[in-house]
N, C-alpha and C positions, 0 to 999 in steps of 0.2 A: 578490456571489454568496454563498450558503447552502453553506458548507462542512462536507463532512461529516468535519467532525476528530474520530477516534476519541478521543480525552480526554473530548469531552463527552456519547459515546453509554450513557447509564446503559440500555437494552436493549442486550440481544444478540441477532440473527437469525439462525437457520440455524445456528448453531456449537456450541448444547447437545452434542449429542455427544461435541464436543472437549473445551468446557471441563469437563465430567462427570467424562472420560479422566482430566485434571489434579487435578482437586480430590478423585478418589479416591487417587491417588499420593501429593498432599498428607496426605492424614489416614492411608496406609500411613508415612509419613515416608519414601516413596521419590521424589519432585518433585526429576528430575534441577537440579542447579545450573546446567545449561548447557543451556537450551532452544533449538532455530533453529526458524521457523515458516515454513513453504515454501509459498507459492502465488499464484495469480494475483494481480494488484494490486483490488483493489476488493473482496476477499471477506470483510474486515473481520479480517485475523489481528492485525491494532492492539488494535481495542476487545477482539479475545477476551485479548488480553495483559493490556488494563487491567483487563478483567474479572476475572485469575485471579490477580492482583495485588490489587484491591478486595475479595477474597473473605477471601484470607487477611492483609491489613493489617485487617479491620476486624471480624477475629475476636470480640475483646475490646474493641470500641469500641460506642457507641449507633448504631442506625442501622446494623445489621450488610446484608451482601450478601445478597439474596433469592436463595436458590439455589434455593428452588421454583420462581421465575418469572424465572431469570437476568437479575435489573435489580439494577444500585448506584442505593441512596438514597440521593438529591441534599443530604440532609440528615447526610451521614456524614461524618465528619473526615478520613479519608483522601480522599476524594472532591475536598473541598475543598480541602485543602492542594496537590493534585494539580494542580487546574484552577489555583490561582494560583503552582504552580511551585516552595512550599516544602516540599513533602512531604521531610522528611530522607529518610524509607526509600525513596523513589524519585530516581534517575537517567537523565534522559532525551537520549538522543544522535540527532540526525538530521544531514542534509542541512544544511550549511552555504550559505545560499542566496546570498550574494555567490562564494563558489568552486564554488559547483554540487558539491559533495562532501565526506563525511566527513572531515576535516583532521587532519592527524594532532598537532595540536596541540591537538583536541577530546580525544583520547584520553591525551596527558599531563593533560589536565584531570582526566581521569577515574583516572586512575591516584592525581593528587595528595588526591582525595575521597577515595576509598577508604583512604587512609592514615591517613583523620582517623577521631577516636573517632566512635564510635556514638552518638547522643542516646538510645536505649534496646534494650531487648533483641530490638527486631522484626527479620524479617529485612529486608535494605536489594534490591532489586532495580534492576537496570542492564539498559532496555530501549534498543535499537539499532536502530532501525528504517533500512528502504535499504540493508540492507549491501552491498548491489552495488555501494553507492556509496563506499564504502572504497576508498582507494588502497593502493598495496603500501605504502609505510611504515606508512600508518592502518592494514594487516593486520596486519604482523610485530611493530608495537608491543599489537596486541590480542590478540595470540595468546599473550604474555610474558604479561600481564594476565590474561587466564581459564584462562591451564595450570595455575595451581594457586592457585584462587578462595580467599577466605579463609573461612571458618565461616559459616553464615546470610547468604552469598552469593547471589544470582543472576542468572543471564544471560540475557534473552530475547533472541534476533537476529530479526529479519523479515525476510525475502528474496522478492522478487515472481517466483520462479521464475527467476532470472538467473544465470549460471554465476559460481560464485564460487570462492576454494582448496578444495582438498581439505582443505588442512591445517584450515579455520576446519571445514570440514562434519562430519571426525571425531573434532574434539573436542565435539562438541554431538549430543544427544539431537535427530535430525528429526522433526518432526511435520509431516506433510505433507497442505496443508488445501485439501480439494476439498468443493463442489457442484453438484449437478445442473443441469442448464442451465434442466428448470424453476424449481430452487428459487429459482437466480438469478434468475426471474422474478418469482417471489412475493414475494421478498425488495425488490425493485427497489417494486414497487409499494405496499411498503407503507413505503416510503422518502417515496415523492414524492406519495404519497396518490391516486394516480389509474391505471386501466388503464391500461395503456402501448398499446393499438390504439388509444386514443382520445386521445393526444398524441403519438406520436412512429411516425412510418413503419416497419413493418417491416423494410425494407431496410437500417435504419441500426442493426439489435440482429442480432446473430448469436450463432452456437451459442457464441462464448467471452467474450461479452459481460456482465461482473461486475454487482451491485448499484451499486456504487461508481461505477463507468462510468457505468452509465447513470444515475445519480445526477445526478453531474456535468453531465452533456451535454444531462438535461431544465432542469436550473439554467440552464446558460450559455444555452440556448433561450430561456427565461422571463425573464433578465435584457436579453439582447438584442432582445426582442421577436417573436425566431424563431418563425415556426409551422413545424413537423417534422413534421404532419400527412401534409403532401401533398409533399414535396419527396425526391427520391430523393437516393442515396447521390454520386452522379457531382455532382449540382446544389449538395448541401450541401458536399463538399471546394472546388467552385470559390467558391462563396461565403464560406467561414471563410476561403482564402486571401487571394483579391480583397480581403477588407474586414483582413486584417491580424488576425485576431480573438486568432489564437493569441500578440498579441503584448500584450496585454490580461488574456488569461490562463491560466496555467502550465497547467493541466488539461486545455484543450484544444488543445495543442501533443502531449500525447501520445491522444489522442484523432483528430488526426489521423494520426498513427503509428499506428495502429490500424487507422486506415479505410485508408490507403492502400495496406496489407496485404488485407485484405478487398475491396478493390475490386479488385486484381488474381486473387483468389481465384476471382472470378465471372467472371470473363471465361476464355474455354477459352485457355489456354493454348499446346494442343497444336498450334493449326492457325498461329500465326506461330514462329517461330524466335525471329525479334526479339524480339516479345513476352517473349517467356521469358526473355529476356538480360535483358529491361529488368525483369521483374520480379526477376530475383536480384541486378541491378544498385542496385535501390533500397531491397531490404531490406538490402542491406549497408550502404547510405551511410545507412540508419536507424539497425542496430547499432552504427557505428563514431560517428553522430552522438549515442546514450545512451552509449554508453561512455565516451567522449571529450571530452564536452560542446560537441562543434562547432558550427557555425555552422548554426542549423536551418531560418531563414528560404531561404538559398540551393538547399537542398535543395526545398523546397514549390515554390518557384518553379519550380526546373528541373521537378520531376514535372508542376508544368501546363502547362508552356510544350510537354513531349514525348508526356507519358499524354491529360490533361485533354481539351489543345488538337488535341491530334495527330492 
């Protein structure tokens, strides 16, 4: 599958604005040290991170960031150093994917960097992306860490809209990053290079439906040989479960966390009782299954053997 890993997106879509916001702070020398970037998962607050990081690592290098046409030149040194992981002036923390979460032994890691000399006078950036996914120790040790950042510090955090401490939200400047549900359209399409009414059922894009998402979900289609043309939303959950798809791959396990919100959203509600129990019954055992990292397969099951089947 065609992943759209923000590291390697040198455009940016839909988020001039933001990054505009940033790089005029930056040349006021007001570019808070403690950025959080808040919004739905798919709307690219990664690549606008790496973008505003490419901008100013590669001030003074050849090959500077196109801030007329918000693209990093594939031929710039930061760029590169980035894509193969040695950039000194960047640190990057995600998702530990054997513990399915931030570890708070990533964050002694990060602490012990920090202690080491600077290879030059740039500033060093520490981007965090999932912090939802921080456990309470990986918080209380990260919070010691950016209370009082050292000189030409920074802190990007990315948060997919998930309830996280107060404590982490009011030490950091929020930037909180929305688009329109067209743009997320326009956006989408010039992702996967094709109108979306002419590959993928209406049924299965809805008003909170990211670029990123539907990114994703035309990929996992085209790799699997899905046609999404003609298949509704009911038909598609029964078949990505049936065939085990989400276990194949990570993206569309929460893709169907997605749909299976939205397919209860269509259905009225108001006219069973049950219905309703069983729709607050299964967004919870959603919540507590991202939170938690529980067991996700038994959940899919149960909802088709009761919603699907039922």
């Amino acid at each position: 599958m065609n992943n759209l890993k923000p590291v390697n997106q040198t455009y940016l879509f839909g988020l001039h604005q933001y990054l505009q916001e940033l790089i005029e702070l930056d040349k006021k020398k007001c570019l808070p040290n403690k950025i959080l970037l808040s919004g739905q998962k798919g709307l690219g607050k990664s690549t606008l991170a790496y973008h505003l990081i490419n901008y100013i690592l590669s001030k003074d290098e050849e090959y500077k960031y196109d801030i007329n046409n918000f693209v990093i030149n594939k031929e710039n040194h930061s760029f590169k150093t980035t894509l193969n992981k040695s950039n000194p002036n960047l640190i990057i923390i995600d998702i530990d994917q054997e513990k399915k979460m931030i570890d708070i032994s990533q964050i002694r890691e990060l602490l012990s960097n920090l202690q080491k000399s600077s290879f030059n006078n740039k500033p060093k950036f520490i981007l965090i992306d999932n912090i939802e996914f921080l456990n309470v120790n990986s918080i209380n040790a990260l919070l010691k860490v950016i209370e009082e950042p050292s000189i030409n510090i920074y802190f990007i955090l990315i948060n997919n809209n998930k309830k996280i401490l107060s404590t982490l939200i009011s030490r950091c400047i929020n930037f909180r990053i929305y688009l329109t549900h067209e743009k997320n359209l326009e956006i989408a399409e010039k992702l996967i290079q094709n109108k979306l009414n002419e590959v993928i059922n209406g049924e299965l894009i809805n008003y909170y439906s990211t670029p990123g998402n539907i990114f994703n979900l035309f990929n996992f289609a085209k790799d699997n040989e899905y046609d999404l043309r003609n298949i509704n939303l009911k038909e598609f959950l029964k078949m990505v479960i049936k065939n085990n798809d989400y276990k194949k791959d990570e993206e569309i396990k929460f893709i169907i966390f997605d749909f299976i919100e939205l397919y209860f959203n269509k259905l009225n509600l108001s006219i069973s009782t049950k219905l309703n129990e069983k729709y607050h019954y299964f967004l919870g055992r959603i919540s507590n299954t991202k939170k938690f990292n529980l067991d996700y397969e038994s959940l899919f099951m149960e909802f088709e053997e009761q919603i699907l089947n039922g």
